[in-house]
C-alpha positions in Angstrom: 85.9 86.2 148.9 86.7 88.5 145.8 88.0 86.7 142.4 91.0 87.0 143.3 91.5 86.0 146.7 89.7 82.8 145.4 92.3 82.7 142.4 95.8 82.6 144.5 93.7 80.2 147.2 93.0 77.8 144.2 96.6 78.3 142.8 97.9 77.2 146.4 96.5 73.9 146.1 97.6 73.2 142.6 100.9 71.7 141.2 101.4 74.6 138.8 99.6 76.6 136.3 101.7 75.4 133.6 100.6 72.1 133.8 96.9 73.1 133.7 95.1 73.2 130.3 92.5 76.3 130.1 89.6 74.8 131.2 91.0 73.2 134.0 92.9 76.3 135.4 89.9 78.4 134.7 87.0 76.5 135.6 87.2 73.0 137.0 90.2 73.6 139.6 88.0 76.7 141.4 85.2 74.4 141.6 88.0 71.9 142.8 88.7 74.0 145.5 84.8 74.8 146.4 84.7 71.2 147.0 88.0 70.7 148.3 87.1 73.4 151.1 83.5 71.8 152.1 85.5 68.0 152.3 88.1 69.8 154.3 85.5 71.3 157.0 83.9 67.5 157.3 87.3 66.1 158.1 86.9 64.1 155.1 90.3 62.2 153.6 91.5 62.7 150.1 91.8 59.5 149.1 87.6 58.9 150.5 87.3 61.6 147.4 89.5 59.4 145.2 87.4 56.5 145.5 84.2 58.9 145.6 85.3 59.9 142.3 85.5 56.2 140.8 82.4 55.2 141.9 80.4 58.4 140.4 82.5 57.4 137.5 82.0 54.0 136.5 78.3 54.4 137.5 77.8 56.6 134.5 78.6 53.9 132.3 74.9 52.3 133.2 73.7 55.7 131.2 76.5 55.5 128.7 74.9 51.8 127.4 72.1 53.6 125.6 71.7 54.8 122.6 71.5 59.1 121.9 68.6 60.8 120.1 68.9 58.9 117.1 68.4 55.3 118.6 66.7 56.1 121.8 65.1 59.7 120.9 65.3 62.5 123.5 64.9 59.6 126.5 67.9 58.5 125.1 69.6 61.8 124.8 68.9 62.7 127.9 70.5 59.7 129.6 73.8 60.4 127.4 73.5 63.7 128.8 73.6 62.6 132.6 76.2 60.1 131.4 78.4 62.7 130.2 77.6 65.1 133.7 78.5 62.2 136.0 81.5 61.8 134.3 82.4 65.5 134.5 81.4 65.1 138.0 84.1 62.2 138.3 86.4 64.5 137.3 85.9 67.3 139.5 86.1 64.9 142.4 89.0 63.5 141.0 90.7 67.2 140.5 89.3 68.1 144.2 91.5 65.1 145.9 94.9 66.5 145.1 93.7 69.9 146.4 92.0 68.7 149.1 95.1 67.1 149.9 97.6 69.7 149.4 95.2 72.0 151.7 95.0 69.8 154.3 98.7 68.3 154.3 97.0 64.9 153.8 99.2 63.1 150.9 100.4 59.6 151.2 101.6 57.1 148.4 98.1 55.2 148.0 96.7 58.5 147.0 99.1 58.8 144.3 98.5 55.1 143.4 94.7 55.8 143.6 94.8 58.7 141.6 96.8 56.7 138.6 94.1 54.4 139.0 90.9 56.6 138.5 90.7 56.5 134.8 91.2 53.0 134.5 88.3 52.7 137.1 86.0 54.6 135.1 86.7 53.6 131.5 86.7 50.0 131.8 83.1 49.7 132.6 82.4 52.7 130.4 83.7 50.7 127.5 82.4 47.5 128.3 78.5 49.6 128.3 79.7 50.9 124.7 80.4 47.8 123.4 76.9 46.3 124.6 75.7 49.9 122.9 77.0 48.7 119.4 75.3 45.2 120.0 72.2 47.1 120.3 72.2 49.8 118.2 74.8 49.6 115.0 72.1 50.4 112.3 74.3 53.6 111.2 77.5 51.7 111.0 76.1 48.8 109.2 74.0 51.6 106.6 77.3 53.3 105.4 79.4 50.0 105.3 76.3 48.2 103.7 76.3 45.2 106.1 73.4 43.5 106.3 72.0 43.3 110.0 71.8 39.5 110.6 72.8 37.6 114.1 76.2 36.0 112.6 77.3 40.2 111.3 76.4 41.7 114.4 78.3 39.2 116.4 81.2 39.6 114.4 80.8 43.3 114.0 81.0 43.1 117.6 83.8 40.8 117.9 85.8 43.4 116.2 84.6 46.5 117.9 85.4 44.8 121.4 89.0 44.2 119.7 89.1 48.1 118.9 87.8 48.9 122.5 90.8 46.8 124.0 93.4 48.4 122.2 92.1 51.9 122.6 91.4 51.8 126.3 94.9 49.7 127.4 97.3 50.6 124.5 95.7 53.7 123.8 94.0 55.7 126.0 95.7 54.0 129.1 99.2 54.6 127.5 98.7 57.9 126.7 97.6 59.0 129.8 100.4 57.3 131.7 102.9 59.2 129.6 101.2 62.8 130.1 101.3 62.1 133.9 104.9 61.4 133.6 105.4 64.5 131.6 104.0 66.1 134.2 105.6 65.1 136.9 109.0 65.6 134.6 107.9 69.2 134.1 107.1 69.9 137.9 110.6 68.5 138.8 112.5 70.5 136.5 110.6 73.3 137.9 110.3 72.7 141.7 112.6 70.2 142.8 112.0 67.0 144.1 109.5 67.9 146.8 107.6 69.9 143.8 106.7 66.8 141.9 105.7 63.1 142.1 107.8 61.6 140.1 108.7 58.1 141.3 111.1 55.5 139.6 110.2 52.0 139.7 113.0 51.2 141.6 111.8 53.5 144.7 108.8 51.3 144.4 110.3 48.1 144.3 112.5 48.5 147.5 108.6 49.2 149.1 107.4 46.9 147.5 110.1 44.1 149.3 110.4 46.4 152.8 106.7 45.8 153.2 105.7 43.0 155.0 102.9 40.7 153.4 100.8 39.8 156.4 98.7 42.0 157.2 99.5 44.3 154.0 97.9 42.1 151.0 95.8 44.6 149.5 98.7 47.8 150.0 101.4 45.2 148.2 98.7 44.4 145.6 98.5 48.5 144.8 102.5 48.9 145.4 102.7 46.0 142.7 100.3 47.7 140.1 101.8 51.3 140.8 105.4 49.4 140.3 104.2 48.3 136.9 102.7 51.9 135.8 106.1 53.1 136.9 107.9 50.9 135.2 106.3 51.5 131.6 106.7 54.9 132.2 110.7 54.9 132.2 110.1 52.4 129.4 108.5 54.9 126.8 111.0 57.5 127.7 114.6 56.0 127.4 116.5 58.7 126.3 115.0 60.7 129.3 116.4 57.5 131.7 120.0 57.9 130.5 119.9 62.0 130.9 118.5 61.6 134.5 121.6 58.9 135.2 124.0 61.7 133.3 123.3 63.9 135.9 123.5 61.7 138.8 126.9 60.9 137.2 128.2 64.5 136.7 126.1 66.1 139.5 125.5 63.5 142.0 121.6 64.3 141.6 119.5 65.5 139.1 118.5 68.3 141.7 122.3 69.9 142.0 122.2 70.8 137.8 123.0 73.9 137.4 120.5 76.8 136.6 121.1 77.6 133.3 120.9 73.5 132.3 117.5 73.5 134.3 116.1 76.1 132.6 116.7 74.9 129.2 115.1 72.0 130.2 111.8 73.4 131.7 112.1 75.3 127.9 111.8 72.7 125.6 109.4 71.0 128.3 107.0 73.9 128.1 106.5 73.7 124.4 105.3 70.4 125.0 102.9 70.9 127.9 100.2 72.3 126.0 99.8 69.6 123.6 100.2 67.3 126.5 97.3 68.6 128.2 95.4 67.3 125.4 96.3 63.6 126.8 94.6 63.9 129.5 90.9 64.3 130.3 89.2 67.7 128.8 90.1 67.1 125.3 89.7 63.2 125.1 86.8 63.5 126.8 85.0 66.4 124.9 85.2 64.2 121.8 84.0 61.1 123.6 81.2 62.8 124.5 80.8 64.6 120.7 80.7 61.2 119.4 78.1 59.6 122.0 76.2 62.3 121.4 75.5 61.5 117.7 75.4 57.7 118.1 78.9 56.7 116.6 80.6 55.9 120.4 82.8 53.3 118.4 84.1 56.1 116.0 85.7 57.2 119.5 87.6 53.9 119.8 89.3 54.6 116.1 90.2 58.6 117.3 92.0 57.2 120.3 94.0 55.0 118.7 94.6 57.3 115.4 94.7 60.7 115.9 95.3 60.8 120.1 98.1 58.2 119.2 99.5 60.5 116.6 99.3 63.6 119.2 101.1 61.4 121.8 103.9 59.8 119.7 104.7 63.4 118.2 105.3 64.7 122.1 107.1 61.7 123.0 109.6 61.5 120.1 109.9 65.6 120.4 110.8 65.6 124.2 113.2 62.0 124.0 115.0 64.2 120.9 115.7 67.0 123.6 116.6 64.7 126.7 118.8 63.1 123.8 120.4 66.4 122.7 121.1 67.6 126.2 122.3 64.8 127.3 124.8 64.6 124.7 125.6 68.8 125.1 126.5 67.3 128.9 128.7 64.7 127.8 130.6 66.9 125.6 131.2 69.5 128.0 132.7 67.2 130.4 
């Protein structure tokens, strides 16, 4: 297989090359595919990759709790280091499921559901390990604030640092991500239609949700009740979004009938936010989760998230409602 045979086999199992950030389109999706061709030839389900990927995931959070060179010297390192391929592993596996499943014709709702979940999966644990880190090892901290390293200030050091981890993971980092995947999905929509995208409404899910029987289907209404609620905050943080996608029901009887020339605009002012974007999700956040484990300040991590990667994501999100706003009204004018 030549380079590129391999490239338009790797671009057939991916969403679209716009919504890929360089490393991903360049590296991790062919090694994607690698994988998503040997799970293919063992008959192996996508979703079995999903929850592959969230095991290999949270696990590196047991090599994540220790401190880099300068608390643990190069054993310590070292175990940062497999922390950090794990992880990368994780997200391979995570990358390999929607291929795996596009090449195989295996998609289904609970992968979608699963796949929303994957960070969560990993992260929690992972933070939990960095916040037993800092209770360990918080001598650089405490030497540039000049706290003095007694029980009572490393308990409420602590106590603090677990606050920041809550609010970075949940508000932060779990916030932001959820918005990029709806951009996404927004994006691929615009671009290929209905049957080119995932992007679900909450009310879809809720009318699944109560068409579901419970007996027998406990655990599938607990993940349609946690996928109703992702849903659901997504069309919170975009409102001027909601009300353009009901303006074209209104005028076009679905958002897929717009014409062309509307469409197009739309997938313009979209792409100008795509690359930034791609900095929500994993490559970018992660490089400098990894930077910062790396030299021994993990809870200088919990301040970027919430700072500068809230920044990043509130800039995109006001800059894409201002153009769902300003088309919108173009639409009503026109009418």
């Amino acid at each position: 297989m030549n380079i590129q045979d391999l490239k338009r086999r790797v671009m057939s199992t991916i969403k679209s090359s716009e919504t890929e950030d360089w490393l991903d389109y360049r590296i991790v999706r062919p090694f994607s595919y690698l994988w998503a061709l040997f799970f293919a030839k063992l008959d192996i389900h996508p979703n079995t990759v999903t929850i592959l990927s969230m095991i290999i995931g949270a696990g590196s959070c047991v090599f994540f709790a220790h401190g880099s060179y300068y608390y643990e010297g190069w054993h310590g390192l070292w175990l940062n280091v497999v922390a950090i391929l794990l992880l990368c592993m994780a997200d391979i596996f995570d990358c390999t499921d929607g291929q795996l499943a596009r090449l195989t014709g295996k998609k289904s709702r609970l992968g979608r559901i699963l796949d929303g979940m994957a960070g969560f999966v990993w992260f929690i644990p992972i933070y939990i390990a960095l916040m037993l880190r800092f209770y360990h090892h918080h001598s650089l901290e405490f030497g540039w604030l000049g706290i003095a390293d007694t029980e009572q200030n490393v308990l409420i050091a602590t106590a603090v640092v677990t606050a920041l981890a809550l609010y970075s993971g949940f508000a932060g980092m779990g916030g932001q991500q959820r918005m990029a995947d709806y951009y996404i999905q927004i994006h691929l929509f615009m671009l290929k239609g209905e049957k080119g995208s995932e992007l679900d409404t909450s009310e879809q899910q809720q009318k699944a949700y109560d068409e579901t029987p419970t007996e027998g289907n406990r655990l599938w209404k607990y993940f349609l009740k946690t996928y109703i609620d992702y849903t659901r905050k997504q069309e919170k943080a975009t409102p001027e979004f909601q009300k353009l996608m009901a303006t074209l029901r209104q005028k076009y009887g679905t958002p897929s009938n717009m014409p062309a020339a509307l469409r197009e605009e739309l997938l313009r002012e979209s792409r100008l936010i795509m690359p930034w974007n791609a900095m929500l999700t994993f490559n970018f956040r992660s490089g400098m989760f990894f930077l910062f484990c790396l030299i021994d300040l993990p809870t200088a991590n919990f301040l970027f998230e919430i700072i500068c990667m809230g920044l990043l994501a509130y800039c995109i999100n006001r800059h894409h409602e201002a153009c769902c706003r300003r088309i919108r009204e173009k639409i009503i004018h026109n009418s």
